[in-house]
N, C-alpha and C positions, 0 to 999 in steps of 0.2 A: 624349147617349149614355148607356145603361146600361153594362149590361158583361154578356159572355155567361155562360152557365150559371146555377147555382139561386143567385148569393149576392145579398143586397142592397146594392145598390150607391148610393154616396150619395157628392156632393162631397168628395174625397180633401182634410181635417183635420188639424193636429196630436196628435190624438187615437189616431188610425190611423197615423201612419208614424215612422218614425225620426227623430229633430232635425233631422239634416242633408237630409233629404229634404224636412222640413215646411218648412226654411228656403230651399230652392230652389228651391218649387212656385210662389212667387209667383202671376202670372198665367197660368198652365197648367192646361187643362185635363185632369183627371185625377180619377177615382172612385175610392174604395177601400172595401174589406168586410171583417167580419173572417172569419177563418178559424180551424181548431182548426190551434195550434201543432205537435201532430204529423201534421200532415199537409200543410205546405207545402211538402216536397218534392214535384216537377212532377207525376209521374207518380201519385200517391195523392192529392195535390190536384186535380189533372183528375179522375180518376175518381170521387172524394166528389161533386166541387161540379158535375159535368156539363160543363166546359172542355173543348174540343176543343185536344188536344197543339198543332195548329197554330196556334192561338189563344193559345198562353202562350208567352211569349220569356225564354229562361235570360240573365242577365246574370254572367261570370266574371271574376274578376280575374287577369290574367297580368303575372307578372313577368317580364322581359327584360332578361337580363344581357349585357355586353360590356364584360370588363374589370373593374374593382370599381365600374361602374357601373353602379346598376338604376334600370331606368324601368317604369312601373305603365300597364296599360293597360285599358280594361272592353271584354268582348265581351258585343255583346246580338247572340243567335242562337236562331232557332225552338225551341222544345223538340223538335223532328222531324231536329232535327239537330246538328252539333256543331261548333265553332269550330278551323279550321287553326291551331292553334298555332303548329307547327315549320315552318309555311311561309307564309300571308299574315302572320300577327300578328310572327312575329320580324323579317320583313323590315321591317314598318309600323314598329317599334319599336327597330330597327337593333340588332339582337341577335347574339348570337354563339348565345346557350340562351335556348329561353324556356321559361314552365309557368305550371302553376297557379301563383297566390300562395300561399304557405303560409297555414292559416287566421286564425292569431293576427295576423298581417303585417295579412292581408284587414280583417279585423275592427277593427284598432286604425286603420287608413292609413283607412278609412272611417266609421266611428264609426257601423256596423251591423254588426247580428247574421248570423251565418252562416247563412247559407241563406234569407237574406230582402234580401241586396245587389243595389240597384239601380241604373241609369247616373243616378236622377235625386240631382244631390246631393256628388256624387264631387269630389274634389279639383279645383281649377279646373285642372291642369297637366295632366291627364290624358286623353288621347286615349280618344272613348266611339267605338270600330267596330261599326258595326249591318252586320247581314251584309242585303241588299237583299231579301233575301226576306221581311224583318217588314214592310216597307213595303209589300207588295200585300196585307196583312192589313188591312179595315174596324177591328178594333180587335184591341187586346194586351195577356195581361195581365201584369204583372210584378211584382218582388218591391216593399214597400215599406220596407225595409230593416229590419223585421221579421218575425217568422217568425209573427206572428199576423193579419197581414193581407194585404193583394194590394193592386194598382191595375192600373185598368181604364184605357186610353186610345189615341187615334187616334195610329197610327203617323208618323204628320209631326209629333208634341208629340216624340216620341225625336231624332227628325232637325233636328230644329232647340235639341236641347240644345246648351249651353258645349261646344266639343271634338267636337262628334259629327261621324265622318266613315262615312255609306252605301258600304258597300265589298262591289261584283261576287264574289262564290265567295267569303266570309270563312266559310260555313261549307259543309258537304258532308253 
């Protein structure tokens, strides 16, 4: 598999993604390309590189508190769409509030750059919720926990991450 739109795509390296990503990828199939660092946000990224929005999956980190306890969890959801926070992810996460992670939080608890955090990689205690909709996608691309690259790959490598649970309407 290549990866869609104009970049070149070539077996996803330590070269291209963040430590913890490169340290995860093992035997996983995955390509990655680089991109211009301001423009890895989804929407100006698609647009540059030719990526169809449904063809790129946002991965967020939410924090869910209950009590002085917080638990960390990644949502991977279409870029077409957005993750229930205040209602599938707090419930999955037995929360009282949940939310974005704060960035600094995101960034340090992960050991990637903002706006380039991916599921693959993530803390092993971490629940990775794919909302079921990236899984009728042929391929997806996602952040590589750098904001100067991407990876490209078949939505069953997401689904069969550490933690990953496919969850019916996790996003809308």
């Amino acid at each position: 598999m290549n990866g869609p739109g104009t970049l070149d795509w070539a077996p996803a390296g330590p070269d291209l993604v963040a430590e913890p990503v490169a340290a995860a990828l093992g035997g996983l199939t995955a390509f990655a390309a680089s991109i211009d660092p301001d423009l890895a946000d989804t929407a100006e990224f698609c647009a540059r590189y030719g990526v169809e929005l449904a063809d790129s999956a946002n991965c967020v980190i939410i924090a869910g508190r209950r009590g002085e306890v917080t638990r960390y969890a990644a949502c991977v959801v279409l870029a077409t769409t957005r993750a229930d926070v205040n209602g599938v992810v707090r419930k999955r996460l037995d929360a009282r509030k949940a939310s974005f992670a704060a960035m600094d939080d995101a960034v340090a608890l992960t050991g990637m750059e903002y706006g380039g955090i991916t599921p693959i990689g993530l803390p092993p205690d971490w629940p990775v919720l794919i909302d079921a909709a990236v899984l009728t996608r042929s391929s997806v691309v996602i952040g590589s926990g750098l904001r100067r690259s991407k990876i490209a790959l078949a939505p069953d490598v997401l689904a069969g991450l550490p933690g990953a649970e496919v969850i019916e309407g996790l996003a809308g």
